[in-house]
C-alpha positions in Angstrom: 0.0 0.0 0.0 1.7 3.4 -1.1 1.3 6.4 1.4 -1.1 9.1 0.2 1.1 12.1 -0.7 -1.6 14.7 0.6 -0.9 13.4 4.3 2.4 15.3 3.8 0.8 18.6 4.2 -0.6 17.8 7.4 1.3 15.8 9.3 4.4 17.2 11.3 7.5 15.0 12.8 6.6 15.0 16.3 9.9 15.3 17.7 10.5 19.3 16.5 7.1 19.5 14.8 8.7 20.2 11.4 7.8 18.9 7.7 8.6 15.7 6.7 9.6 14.7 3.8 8.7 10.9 1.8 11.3 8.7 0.9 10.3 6.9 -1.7 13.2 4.5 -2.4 12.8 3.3 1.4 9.3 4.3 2.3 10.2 5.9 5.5 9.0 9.7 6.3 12.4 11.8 7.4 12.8 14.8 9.5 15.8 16.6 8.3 16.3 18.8 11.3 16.2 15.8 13.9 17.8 13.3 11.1 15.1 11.1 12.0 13.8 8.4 9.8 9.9 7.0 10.4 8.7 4.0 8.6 5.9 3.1 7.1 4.0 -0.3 7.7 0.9 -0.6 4.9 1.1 2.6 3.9 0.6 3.7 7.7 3.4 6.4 8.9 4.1 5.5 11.7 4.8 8.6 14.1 6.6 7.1 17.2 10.1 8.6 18.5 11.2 5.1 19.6 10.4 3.7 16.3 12.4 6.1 14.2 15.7 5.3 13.1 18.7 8.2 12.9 20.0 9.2 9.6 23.5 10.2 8.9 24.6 13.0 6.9 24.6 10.5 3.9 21.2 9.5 4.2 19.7 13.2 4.2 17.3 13.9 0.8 18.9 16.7 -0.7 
């Protein structure tokens, strides 16, 4: 199941409360200010700080 794009204009990462942003080649949601990675299980983001995984500098969508 693919996430529905529109969800990105009204969800926030719940960490600093800033936009995320989809990654499509993983299917995780990231954070860029926190480097924080969320996944996505069914299409379902799923919002929870001890679920999300830290991004290196690498990892970061441009």
């Amino acid at each position: 199941m693919a996430l529905d794009i529109k969800l990105l204009d009204i969800i926030a990462c719940p960490v600093c409360k800033g936009k995320l942003h989809y990654n499509k080649a993983v299917h995780e949601l990231v954070g860029r200010f926190d480097k924080l990675a969320y996944p996505l299980e069914e299409g379902i983001p799923v919002l929870l700080e001890n679920r999300a995984r830290q991004l290196n500098s690498d990892e970061l969508p441009s």
